[in-house]
N, C-alpha and C positions, 0 to 999 in steps of 0.2 A: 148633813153639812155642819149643823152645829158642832157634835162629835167631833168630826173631823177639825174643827178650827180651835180646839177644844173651848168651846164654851160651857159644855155639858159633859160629864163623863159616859163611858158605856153605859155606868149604873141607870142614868137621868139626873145622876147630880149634877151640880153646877162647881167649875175650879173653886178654892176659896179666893182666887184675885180677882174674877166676875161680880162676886156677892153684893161689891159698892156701886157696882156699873147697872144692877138691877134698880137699885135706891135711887140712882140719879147722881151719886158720886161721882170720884175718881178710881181708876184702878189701882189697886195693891202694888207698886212697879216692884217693890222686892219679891213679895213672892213669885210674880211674874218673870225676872230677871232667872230665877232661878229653872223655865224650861228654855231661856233663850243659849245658843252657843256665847262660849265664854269669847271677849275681846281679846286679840293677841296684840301682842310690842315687837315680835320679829317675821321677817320675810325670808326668802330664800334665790339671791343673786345671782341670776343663771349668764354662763356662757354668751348667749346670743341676746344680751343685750335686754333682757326681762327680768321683774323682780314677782314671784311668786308670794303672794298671802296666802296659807293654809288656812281661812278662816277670817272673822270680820276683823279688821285690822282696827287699831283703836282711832279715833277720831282726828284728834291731832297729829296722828301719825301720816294717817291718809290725807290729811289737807297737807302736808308739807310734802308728804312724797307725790305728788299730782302738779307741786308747782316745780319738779323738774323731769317727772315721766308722766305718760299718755294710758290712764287706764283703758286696756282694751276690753275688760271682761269685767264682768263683777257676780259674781256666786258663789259658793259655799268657800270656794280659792277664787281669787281677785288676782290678773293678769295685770302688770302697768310694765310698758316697754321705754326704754331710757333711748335719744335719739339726739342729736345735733340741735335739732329746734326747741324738742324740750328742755333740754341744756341750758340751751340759749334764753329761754324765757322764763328760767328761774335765775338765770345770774344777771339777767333784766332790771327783777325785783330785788336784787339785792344780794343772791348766793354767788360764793365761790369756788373756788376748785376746791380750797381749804373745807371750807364747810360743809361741802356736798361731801367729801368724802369721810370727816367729821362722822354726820350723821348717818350715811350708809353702813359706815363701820360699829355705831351704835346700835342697828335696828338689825340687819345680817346675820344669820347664822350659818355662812357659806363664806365670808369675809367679800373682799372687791375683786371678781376676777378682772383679771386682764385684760381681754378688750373692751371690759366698762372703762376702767381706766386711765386709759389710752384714749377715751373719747371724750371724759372729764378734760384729760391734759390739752388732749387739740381744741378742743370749742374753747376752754377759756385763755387758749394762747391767740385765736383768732376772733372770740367774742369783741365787739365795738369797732372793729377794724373800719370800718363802714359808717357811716353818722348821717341819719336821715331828719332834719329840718326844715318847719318852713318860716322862710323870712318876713318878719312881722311888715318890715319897711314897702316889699316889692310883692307879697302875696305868695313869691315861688317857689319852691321846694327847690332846697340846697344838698346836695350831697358832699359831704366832705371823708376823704379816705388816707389814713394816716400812713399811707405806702403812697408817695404818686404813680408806681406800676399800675396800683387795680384803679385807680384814675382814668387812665388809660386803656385799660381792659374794658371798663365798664362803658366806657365811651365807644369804642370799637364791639363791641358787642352785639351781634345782629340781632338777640334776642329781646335787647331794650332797645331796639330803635324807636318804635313807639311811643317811648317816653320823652323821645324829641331832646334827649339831651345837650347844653352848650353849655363850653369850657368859662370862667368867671374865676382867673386867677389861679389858686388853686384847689377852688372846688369846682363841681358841674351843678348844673342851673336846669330845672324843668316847668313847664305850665300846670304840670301833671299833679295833684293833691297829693299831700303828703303820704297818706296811708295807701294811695294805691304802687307809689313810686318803693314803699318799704314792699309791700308784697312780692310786689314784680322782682326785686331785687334777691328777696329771701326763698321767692321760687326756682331763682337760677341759681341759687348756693350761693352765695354771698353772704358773707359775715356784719349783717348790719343790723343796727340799732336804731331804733325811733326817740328824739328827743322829745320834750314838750315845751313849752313856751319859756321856761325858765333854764333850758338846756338840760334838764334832769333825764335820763334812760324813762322811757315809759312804755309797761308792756303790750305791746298791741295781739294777746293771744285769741281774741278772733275777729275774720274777717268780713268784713262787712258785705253784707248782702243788696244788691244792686237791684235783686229781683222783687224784696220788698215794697220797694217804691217804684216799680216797674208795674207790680200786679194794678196799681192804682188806675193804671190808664186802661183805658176801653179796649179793646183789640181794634174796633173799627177806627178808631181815631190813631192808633199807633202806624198802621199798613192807610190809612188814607191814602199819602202821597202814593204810593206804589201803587192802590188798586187805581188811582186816578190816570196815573201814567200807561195803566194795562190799557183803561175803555179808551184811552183818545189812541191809542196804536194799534187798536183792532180793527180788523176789518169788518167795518157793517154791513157792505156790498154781500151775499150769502154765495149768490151766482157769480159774483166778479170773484171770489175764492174759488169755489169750483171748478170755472174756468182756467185757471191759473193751475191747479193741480192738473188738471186734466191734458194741458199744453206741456205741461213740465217731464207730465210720464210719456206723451208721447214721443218728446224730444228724445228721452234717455234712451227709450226705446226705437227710434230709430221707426216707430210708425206710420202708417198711411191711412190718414182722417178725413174725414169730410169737414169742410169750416165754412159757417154760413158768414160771411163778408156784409156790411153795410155801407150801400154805397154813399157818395157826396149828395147824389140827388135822393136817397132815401130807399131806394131801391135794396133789394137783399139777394145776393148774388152767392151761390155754393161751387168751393173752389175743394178739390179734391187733390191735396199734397204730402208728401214722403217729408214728416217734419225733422230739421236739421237744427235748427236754433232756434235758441228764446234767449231775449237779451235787450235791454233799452226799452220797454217796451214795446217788445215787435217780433215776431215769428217767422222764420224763416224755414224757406222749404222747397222742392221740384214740383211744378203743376204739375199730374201725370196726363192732364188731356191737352196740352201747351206745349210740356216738354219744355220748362225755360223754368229758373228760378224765381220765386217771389217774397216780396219781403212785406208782411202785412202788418201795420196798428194790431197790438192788440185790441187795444180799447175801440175798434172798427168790428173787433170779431162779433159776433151774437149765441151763435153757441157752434159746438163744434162731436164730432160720433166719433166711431172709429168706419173705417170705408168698407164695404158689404165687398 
């Protein structure tokens, strides 16, 4: 293992940038720099909207290029995909269509193809279109949209209906906290922006987690009301369930039971009937040794077979 991380060579020796890490020092970083891969300054701008790193990209490169694509990969070559949101959440903090292209054209050795470009030019022709606020005065979250179409749009919209939106002039008005009214919005494609208390752009690149503060509760204390609503609407009777399934199948079935009947004086009297209905509490049926309809209480029944 050693060998292999190189601490130690095949020989038994030790690297010379180890030497100071046995003493209790620091490590050599230059000599050590010198088995790491060299840092590169250029990518490779592909077609479908990905910037390829053949290699560690240099530091400040990669923090600026991460605040307008989405690294998907990171290994020997580094994947970051260029997209509408992350677009968006670079010219957020401040970049422009100018600038993004600026420095793409800086780091590139493929130049800007086409459909990056084309995606640069729409998001920041539609970037802010949307202005998400909340009103210090009233508490509510304000939407204002510098088109009164998507006003309109967004108000008619069946996918925020949830967010309970009403008209206020000419912006729309919600109960709904600021950062969930930006989500919802930026989920449906909507070109908006989150201000903050001073009306400045503020990036909200991630979203907050609901589940956090969720795990906090007990499970028994979340589902209470529900499990409490289950036991008072169950049946505790075990035989008055029984009975009731056993009436239901023979109704469907069109069969002929025996039904021990209890009479007014207490008596228990067995009636043998071709059952027809169940309904109102009460079972309907032809006596077969009467020959005449009868319509009995359930809750008179006692128990009931099927007839031999």
């Amino acid at each position: 293992i050693a060998e292999a991380w190189g601490l130690i060579t095949v020989r038994g020796t030790e690297p010379k940038w180890t030497s100071t890490l046995r003493a209790g020092g620091h490590p050599d970083t230059g000599r050590l720099a010198a088995h790491l891969p060299a840092e590169i300054d250029r990518v490779y701008l592909q077609a479908d909207l990905t910037a390829i790193a053949p290699g560690p990209l240099a530091p400040a490169l990669d923090l600026r290029l991460r605040t307008i694509a989405t690294r998907e990969s990171r290994a020997q070559a580094s994947t970051y995909r260029f997209s509408t949101e992350s677009l968006g959440t670079g010219m957020t903090e401040g970049e422009t269509a100018g600038s993004i292209r600026a420095f793409l054209s800086e780091i590139s050795l493929t130049g800007i193809p086409q459909p990056l470009d084309y995606l640069i030019e729409s998001t920041a022709a539609r970037h802010g279109l949307i202005r998400v606020r909340t009103d210090d005065a009233t508490g509510r979250t304000r939407v204002e949209a510098t088109d009164p179409a998507l006003s309109d749009t967004i108000l008619v919209d069946q996918a925020l209906r949830p967010l309970g939106f009403v008209r206020d002039g000419h912006e729309l008005t919600s109960r709904v906290d600021r950062d969930a009214v930006y989500w919802s919005l930026a989920d449906a494609r909507y070109p908006v922006v989150a201000l903050d208390a001073s009306g400045a752009p503020e990036s909200l690149s991630r979203r907050a987690r609901a589940a956090d503060s969720a795990a906090l509760i007990e499970p028994r204390d979340t589902y209470a009301r529900l499990i409490g609503a289950l036991r008072t609407g169950h049946e505790t009777d075990a035989d008055a369930a029984w009975l009731g399934r056993e009436l239901e199948q023979a109704v469907r079935t069109k069969s002929v039971i025996v039904v021990v009947v209890k009479m007014p004086d207490g008596a228990e009297r067995s009636l043998t009937l071709e059952a027809s209905g169940l309904g109102g509490g009460r079972l309907r049926g032809r006596d077969k040794g009467a020959d005449v309809e009868r319509t009995l209480p359930v809750s008179s029944i006692v128990s009931v077979r099927p007839a031999s």
